[in-house]
C-alpha positions in Angstrom: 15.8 76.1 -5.4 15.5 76.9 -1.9 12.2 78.8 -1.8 12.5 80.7 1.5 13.4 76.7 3.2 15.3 77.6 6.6 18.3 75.3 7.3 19.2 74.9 10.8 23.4 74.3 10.7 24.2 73.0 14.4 28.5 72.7 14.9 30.3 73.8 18.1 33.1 75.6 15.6 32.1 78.4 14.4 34.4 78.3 11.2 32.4 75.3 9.8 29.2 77.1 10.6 30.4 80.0 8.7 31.2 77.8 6.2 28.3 76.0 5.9 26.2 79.1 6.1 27.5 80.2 2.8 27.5 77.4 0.8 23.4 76.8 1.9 22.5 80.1 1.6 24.3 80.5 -1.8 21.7 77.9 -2.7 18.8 79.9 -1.8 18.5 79.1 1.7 17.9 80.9 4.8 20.0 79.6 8.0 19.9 79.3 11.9 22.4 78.5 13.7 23.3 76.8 17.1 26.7 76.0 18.5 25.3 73.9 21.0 22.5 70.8 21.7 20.5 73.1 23.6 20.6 76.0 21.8 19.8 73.9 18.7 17.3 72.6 20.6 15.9 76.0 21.6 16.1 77.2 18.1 14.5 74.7 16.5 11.3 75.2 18.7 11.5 79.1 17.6 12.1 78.3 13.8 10.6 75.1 12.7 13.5 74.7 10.2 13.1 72.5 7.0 16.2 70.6 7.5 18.5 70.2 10.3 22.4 70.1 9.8 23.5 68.1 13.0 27.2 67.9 14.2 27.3 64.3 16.7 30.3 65.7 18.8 28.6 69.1 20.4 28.7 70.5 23.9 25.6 70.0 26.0 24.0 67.9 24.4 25.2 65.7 21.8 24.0 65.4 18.5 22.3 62.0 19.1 20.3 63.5 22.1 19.3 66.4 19.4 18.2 64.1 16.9 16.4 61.5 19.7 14.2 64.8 20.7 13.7 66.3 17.7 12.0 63.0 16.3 10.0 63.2 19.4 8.4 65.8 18.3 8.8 66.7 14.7 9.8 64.8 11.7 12.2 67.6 10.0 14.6 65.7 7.8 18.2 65.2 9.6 21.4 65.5 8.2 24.2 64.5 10.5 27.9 65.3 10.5 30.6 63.7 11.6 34.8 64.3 11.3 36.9 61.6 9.6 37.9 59.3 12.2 35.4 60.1 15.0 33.3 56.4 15.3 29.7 57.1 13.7 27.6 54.3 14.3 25.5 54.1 11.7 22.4 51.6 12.9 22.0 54.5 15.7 21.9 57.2 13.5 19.1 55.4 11.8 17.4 53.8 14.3 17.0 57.8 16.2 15.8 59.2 12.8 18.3 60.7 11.0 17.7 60.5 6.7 21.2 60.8 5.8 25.0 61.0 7.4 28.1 63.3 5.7 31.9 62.7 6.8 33.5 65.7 7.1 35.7 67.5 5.3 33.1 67.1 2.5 32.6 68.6 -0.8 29.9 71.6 -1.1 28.4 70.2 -3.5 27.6 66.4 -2.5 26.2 68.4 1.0 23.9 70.4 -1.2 23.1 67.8 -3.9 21.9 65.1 -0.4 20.1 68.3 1.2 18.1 69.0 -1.9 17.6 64.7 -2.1 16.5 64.8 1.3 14.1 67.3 1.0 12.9 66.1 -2.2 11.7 62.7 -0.3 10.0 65.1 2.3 8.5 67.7 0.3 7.5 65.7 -2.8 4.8 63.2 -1.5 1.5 64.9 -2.0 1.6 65.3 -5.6 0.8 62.0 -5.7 -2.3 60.9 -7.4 -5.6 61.8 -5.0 -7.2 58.3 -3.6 -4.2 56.6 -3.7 -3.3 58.0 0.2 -4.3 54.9 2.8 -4.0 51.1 1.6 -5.8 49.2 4.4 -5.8 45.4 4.9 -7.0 42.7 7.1 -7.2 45.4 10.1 -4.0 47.6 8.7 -4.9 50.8 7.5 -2.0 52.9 6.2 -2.6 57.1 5.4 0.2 58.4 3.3 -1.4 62.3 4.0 -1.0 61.9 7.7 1.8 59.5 8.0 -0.4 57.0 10.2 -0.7 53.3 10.6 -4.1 51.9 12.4 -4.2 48.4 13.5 -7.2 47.9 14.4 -8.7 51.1 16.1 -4.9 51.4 17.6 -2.4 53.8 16.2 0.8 52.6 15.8 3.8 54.7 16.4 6.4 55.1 13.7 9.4 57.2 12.8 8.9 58.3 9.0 11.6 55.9 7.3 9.7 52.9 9.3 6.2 54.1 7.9 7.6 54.9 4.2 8.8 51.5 4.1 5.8 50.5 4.9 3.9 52.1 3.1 5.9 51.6 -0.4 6.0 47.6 0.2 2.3 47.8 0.9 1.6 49.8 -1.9 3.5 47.1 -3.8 2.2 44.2 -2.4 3.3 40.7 -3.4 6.2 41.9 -4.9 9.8 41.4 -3.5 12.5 44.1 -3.3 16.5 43.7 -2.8 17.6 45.6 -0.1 18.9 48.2 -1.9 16.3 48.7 -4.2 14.2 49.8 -0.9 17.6 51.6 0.0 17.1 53.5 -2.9 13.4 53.9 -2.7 13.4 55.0 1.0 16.6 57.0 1.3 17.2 58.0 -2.1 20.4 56.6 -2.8 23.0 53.8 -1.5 22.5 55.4 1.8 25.1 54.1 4.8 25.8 51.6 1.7 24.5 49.5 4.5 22.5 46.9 3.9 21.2 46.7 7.7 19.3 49.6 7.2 16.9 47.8 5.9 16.8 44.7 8.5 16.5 46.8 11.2 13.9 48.6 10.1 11.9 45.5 9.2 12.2 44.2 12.2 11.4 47.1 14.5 7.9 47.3 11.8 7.4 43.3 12.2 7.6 44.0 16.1 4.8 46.7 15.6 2.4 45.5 13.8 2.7 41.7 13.1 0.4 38.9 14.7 -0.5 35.1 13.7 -4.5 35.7 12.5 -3.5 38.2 9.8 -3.7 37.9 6.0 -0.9 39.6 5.8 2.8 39.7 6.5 6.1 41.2 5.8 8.1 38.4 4.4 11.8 37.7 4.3 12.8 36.3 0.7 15.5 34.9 1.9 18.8 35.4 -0.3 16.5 38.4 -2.2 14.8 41.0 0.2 11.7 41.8 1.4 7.9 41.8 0.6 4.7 42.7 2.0 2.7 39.2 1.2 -1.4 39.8 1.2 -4.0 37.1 0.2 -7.4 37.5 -0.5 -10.2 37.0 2.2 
């Protein structure tokens, strides 16, 4: 594993950097790190890492700040980290971005086991059969290969978990999905163990793209989940 993939750990102490450091690179990995907001920031321009290890408590500029401007420009998977007992709100953390959350003190191996996840979900799309890479409906047109959604001849902003979700309930139209079957799907396990996830991204998508002359919608099941409801022209 690891392949030459550069991790970018980002903690104001330098013990749990050190730490961190040898468990990822132990793995494979090569690391960066910051002990800062800004010089994570700085560093992340220089390196284009595959994966970011983000602290939320960091001098500067805080983690949440990190995460909002690395999404701005990039869509590098985001771990954050957070100490037992500091408040972690959760719907932010998704709602800038991040894939995935760890409490510390943690155990190596669950850190490497939900980098290697995340990355998995990044890296692994492409394989995919060819053709299979844009469903379009009525006016939607959705490219897996370039992460875009087109409605109409506008292109519609969205953060990768939005468009994945998207994308798989689209693929899978007419069908319905529990929440935490698309938790699992999207974020590859009973991530936040929050079913929220899910309704907030729905409803930041519905604001997006949904209007009253389309053949399509995203539907609430209500007391089930979700689905992305198409009829024929």
């Amino acid at each position: 594993m690891g392949n030459n993939q550069t991790v970018l750990i980002v903690d104001d102490e330098v013990n749990i950097c050190e730490l961190l450091r040898l468990y990822v690179e132990k793995e494979g990995y090569r690391t960066v790190i910051a002990n800062n907001g800004q010089e994570a920031m700085d560093k992340f321009r220089v390196e284009k890492p595959d994966l970011v290890l983000l602290d939320v408590m960091l001098p500067i500029k805080d983690g949440w700040q990190v995460c909002r401007e690395i999404r701005a420009i990039d869509t590098t998977p985001i771990i954050m980290l957070t100490a037992k007992g500091e408040t972690f709100d959760k719907v932010l953390g998704l709602e800038l971005g991040a894939d995935d959350y760890m409490v510390k003190p943690f155990e190596p191996k669950e850190l490497l086991a939900r980098m290697k996840a995340v990355l998995r979900r990044t890296a692994g799309k492409p394989e995919e059969e060819e053709g299979d890479k844009e469903i379009s409906f009525d006016g939607l047109r959705i490219n897996q290969t370039t992460y875009e959604v087109y409605l109409g001849e506008e292109k519609i902003e969205m953060p990768p978990k939005e468009f994945e979700l998207l994308y798989f309930l689209a693929k899978n139209a007419n069908k319905v999905f529990t929440r935490d079957q698309l938790l699992d799907e999207i974020w590859g396990y009973e991530f936040f163990g929050d079913s929220r996830t899910v309704d907030v991204h729905i409803k930041r998508i519905r604001e997006k793209i949904e209007g009253e002359e389309q053949n399509w919608h995203l539907k609430t099941v209500w007391g089930v989940g979700y689905k992305f409801e198409a009829t024929e022209k």
